[in-house]
C-alpha positions in Angstrom: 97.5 78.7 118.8 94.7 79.0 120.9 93.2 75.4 122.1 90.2 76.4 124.1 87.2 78.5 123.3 86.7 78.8 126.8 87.8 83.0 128.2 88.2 84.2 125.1 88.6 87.8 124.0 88.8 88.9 120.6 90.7 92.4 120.3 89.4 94.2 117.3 91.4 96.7 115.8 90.6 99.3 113.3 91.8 102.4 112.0 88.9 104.3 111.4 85.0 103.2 112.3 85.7 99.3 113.0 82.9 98.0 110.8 84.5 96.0 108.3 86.1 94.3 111.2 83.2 94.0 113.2 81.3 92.6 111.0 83.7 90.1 110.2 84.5 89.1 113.8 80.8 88.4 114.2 79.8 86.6 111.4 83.1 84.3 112.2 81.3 83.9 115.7 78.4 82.7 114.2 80.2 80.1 112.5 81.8 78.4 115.2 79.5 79.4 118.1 81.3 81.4 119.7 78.9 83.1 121.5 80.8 83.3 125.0 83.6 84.9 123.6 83.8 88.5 124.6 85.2 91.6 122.4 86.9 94.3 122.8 86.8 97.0 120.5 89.8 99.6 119.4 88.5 102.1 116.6 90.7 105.2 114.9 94.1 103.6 116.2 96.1 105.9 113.9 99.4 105.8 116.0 102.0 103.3 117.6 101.7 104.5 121.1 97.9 103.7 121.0 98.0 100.2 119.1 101.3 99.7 121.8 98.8 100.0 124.5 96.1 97.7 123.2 98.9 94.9 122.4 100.0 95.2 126.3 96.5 94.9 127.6 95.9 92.0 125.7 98.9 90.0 127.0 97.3 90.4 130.6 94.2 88.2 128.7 94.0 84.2 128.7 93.2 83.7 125.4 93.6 86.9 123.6 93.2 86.5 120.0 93.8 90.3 117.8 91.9 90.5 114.9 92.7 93.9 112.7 91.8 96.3 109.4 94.9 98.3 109.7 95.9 100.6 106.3 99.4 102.2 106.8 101.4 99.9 106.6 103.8 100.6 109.7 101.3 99.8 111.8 100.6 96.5 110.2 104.0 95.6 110.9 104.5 96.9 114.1 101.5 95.0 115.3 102.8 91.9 113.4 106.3 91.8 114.6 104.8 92.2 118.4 102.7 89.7 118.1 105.6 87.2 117.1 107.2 88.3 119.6 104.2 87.9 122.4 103.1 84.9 120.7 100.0 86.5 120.2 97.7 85.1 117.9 97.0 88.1 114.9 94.1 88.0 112.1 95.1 90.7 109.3 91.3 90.8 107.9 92.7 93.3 105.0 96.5 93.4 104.3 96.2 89.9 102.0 93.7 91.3 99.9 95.5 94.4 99.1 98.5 92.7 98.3 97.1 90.1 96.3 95.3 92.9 94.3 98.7 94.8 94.0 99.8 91.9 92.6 97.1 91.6 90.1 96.6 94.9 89.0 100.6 96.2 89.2 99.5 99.2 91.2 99.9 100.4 94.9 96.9 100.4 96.9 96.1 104.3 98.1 96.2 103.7 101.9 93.7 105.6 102.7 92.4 105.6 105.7 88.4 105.7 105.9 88.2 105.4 102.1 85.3 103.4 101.7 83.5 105.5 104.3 84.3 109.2 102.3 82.7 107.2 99.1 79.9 106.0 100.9 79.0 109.5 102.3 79.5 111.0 99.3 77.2 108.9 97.2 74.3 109.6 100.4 75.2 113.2 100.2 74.4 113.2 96.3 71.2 111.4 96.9 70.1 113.8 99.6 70.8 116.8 97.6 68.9 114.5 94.4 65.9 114.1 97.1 66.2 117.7 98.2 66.1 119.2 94.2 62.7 117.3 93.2 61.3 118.1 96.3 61.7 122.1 96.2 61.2 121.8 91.6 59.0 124.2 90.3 58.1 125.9 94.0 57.2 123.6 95.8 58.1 122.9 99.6 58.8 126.8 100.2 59.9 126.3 103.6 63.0 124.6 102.2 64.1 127.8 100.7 66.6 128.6 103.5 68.4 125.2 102.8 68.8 125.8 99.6 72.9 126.3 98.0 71.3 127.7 94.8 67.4 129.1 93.9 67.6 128.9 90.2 64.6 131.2 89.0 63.0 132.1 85.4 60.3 131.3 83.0 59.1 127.9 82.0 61.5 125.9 79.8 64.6 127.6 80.6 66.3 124.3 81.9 65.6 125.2 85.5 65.0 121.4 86.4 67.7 119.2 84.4 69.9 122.1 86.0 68.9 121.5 89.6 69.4 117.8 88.8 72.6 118.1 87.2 73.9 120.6 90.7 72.2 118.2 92.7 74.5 115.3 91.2 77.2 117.5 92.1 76.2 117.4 96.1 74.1 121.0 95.5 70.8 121.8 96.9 68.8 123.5 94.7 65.2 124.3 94.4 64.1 125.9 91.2 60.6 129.0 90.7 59.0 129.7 87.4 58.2 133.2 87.0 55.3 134.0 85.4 53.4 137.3 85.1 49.8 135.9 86.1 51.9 134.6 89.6 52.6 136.1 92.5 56.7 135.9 93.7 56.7 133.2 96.7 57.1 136.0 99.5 59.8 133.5 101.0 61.8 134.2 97.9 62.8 137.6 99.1 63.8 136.7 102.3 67.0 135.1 100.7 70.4 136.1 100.5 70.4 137.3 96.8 73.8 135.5 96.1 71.6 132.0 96.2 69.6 133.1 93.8 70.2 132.5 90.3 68.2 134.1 87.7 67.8 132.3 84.0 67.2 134.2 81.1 66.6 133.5 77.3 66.4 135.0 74.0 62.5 135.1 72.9 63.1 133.7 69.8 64.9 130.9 70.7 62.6 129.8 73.4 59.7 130.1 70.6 61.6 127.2 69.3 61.3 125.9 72.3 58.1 125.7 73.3 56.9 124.8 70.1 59.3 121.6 69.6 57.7 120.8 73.3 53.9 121.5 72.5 54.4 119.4 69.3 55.6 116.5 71.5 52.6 117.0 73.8 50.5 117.6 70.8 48.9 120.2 71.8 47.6 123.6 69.2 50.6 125.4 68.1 48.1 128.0 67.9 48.0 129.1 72.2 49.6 131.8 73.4 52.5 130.0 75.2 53.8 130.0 72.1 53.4 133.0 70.5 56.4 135.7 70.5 54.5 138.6 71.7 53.3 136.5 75.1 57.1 135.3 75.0 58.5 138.6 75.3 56.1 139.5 77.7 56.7 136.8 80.0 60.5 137.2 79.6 60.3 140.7 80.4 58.5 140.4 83.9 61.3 137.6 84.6 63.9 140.1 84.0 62.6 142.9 86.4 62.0 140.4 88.9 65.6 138.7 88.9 67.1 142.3 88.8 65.4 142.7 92.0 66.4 139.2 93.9 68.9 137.7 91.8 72.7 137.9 92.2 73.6 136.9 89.0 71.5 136.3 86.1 72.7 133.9 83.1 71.8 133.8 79.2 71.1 130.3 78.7 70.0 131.0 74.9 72.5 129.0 73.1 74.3 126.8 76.3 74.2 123.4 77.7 73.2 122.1 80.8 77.0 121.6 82.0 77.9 125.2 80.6 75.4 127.3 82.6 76.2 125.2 85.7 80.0 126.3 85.4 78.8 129.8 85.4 76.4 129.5 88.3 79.5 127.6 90.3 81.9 130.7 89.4 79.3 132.8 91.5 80.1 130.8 94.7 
């Protein structure tokens, strides 16, 4: 045991970015002012010649004290059983936990390296790709276009935006364009690779129903021409000549769900 704060050196060990144990190390510095001691770090020591080296360079130290977060379980060992035999003093910041929880639980931790950190990017990917699809809805930002994974395209209320959301949940970017014959195409639009673009069409009648259920809720004159049939038709039709021109794929959405219609536009991939 180590008697003196005086020259010490904390080793921290990790096998992947070192932050749990970093942050650990310091806020235990805090604690006891330890403000003198110096530390060395060791990240991604994934193999037994590499955590070999770092034991024998701290036995050359005065005060060496190894704290680790150290998964596979060989190497937790390994480090143990050389440390006894150094008498070097060892801090296992994760390997009690786990087996407590094993305990607990009755199952086998997954001893995955870098776990935490694939979860964490994957939950900032899905909100960048969340950030990315409200930002490009409906047209807008067109000079996003390019970074796009899907351009779901097609006239209003065919699902084009709780679609995007749902892709972006799935770590998609999409940006979504309502066609409409009184608009004029986005110009960018035909300057991408046709198999990002998705084209969404509908049967008139049942986007009558539509319309109407959503004019009611607004509570607006059933009586105006986005819902009448004839406009309908008219609109669909101009969608359809313009997907057949840009899209790659276009998808009958008529009678499907949100999660249906994205399975198709994921088979296109």
């Amino acid at each position: 045991m180590t008697e003196s704060t005086d020259n010490i050196t904390i080793y921290t060990i990790s096998d992947f970015t070192g932050k749990t144990v970093n942050t650990v190390v310091k806020s235990v510095m805090i604690q006891f002012d330890l403000a003198a001691a110096s530390i060395k770090k060791f990240n991604n020591v994934c193999s037994l010649e590499k955590l070999s080296g770092i034991i024998e360079q701290a036995r050359e130290e005065e005060n060496p004290i190894l704290v680790y977060t150290l998964v596979l379980p060989e190497l937790c060992q390994y480090l143990e059983d050389r440390a006894a035999e150094y008498n070097l003093l060892a801090i296992d910041i994760i390997g009690p936990y786990l087996n407590q929880f094993s305990e607990i639980i009755d199952r086998q931790p997954q001893l995955e390296i870098g776990l935490s950190y694939q979860i964490d990017h994957e939950v900032f990917q899905r909100i960048e790709c969340i950030d990315f699809s409200v930002r490009c809805d409906d047209g807008r930002d067109l000079n996003k276009l390019t970074e796009a994974d899907f351009i779901i395209i097609g006239v209003s209320r065919t699902s084009k935006t709780p679609l995007s959301m749902y892709l972006a949940h799935q770590q998609y970017r999409v940006a979504t364009i309502s066609l409409s014959p009184e608009v004029i195409v986005p110009a960018e639009l035909y300057e991408i690779p046709t198999e990002k673009i998705i084209g969404l069409s509908i049967d008139p009648r049942v986007l009558q129903k539509i319309r109407s259920y959503r004019v009611e809720l607004m509570d607006f004159s059933s009586e105006i021409d986005y819902v009448k049939l004839p406009r309908i038709k008219e609109e669909i039709a101009y969608a359809n000549q313009v997907m057949d021109e840009v899209a790659s794929k276009i998808i009958d959405v008529s009678y499907k769900s949100v999660e249906e219609i994205a399975v198709e536009i994921l088979r296109t991939e």
